[in-house]
C-alpha positions in Angstrom: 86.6 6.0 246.5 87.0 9.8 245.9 87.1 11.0 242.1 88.3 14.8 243.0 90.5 16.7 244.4 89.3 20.2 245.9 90.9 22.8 247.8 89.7 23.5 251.6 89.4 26.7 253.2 92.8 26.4 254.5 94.0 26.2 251.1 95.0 22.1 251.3 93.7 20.2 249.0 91.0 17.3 250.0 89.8 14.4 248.2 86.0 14.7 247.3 83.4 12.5 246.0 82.0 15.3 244.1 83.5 17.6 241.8 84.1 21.0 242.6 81.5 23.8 241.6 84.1 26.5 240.6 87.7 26.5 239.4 90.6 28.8 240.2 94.2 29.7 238.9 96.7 29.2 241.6 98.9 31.2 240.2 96.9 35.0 240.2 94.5 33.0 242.9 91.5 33.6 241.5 88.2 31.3 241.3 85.6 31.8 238.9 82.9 29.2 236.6 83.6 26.5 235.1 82.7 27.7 232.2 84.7 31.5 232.1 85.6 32.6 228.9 89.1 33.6 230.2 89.9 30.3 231.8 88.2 27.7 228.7 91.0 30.2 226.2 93.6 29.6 228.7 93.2 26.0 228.7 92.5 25.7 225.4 96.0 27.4 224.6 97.5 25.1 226.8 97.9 27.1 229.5 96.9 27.2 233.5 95.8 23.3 233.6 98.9 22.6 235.8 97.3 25.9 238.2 93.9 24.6 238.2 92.4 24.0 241.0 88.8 23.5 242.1 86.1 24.1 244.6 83.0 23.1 246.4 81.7 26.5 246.7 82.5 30.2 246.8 82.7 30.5 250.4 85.3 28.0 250.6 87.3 29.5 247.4 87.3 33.0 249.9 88.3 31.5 252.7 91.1 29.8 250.9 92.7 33.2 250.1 91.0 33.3 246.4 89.7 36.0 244.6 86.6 36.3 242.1 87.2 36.2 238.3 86.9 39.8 236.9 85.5 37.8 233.3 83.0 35.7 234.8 81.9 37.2 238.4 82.5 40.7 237.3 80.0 41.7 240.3 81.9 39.5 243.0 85.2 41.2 241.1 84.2 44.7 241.8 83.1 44.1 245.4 86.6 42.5 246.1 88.1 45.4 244.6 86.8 47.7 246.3 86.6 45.7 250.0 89.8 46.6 252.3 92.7 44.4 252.2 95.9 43.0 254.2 
């Protein structure tokens, strides 16, 4: 029996028997850490839960159109700013 639900590269989400390693915002469609500042405030305001969204891994969170968290993956943020884009 599956206990999460994650998103797949093709943006779909997938049941999982193990929880996702990073969390995103639908909305902006970014991913970040579970534990990002930005995202525990937001939730904690009672904000983005209905956005939220998880995944199994950054590659996946990429592929799936996402971008890194400018709070948490500052580093990943910078490189996707600067990369070319569609």
């Amino acid at each position: 029996m599956s206990a999460y639900t994650l998103i797949g590269t093709d943006g779909m989400p997938y049941e999982s028997e193990r929880p996702g390693r990073l969390g995103g915002y639908r909305t902006r469609r970014s991913y970040g850490r579970l534990d990002c500042p930005s995202a525990l405030r937001a939730i904690a305001g009672g904000g983005y839960v209905a956005q939220r969204v998880f995944f199994a891994d950054e590659l996946t969170a990429i592929s799936a159109g996402y971008r890194p968290c400018a709070v948490c993956l500052p580093q990943g943020y910078q490189a996707w700013r600067r990369s070319p884009r569609e």
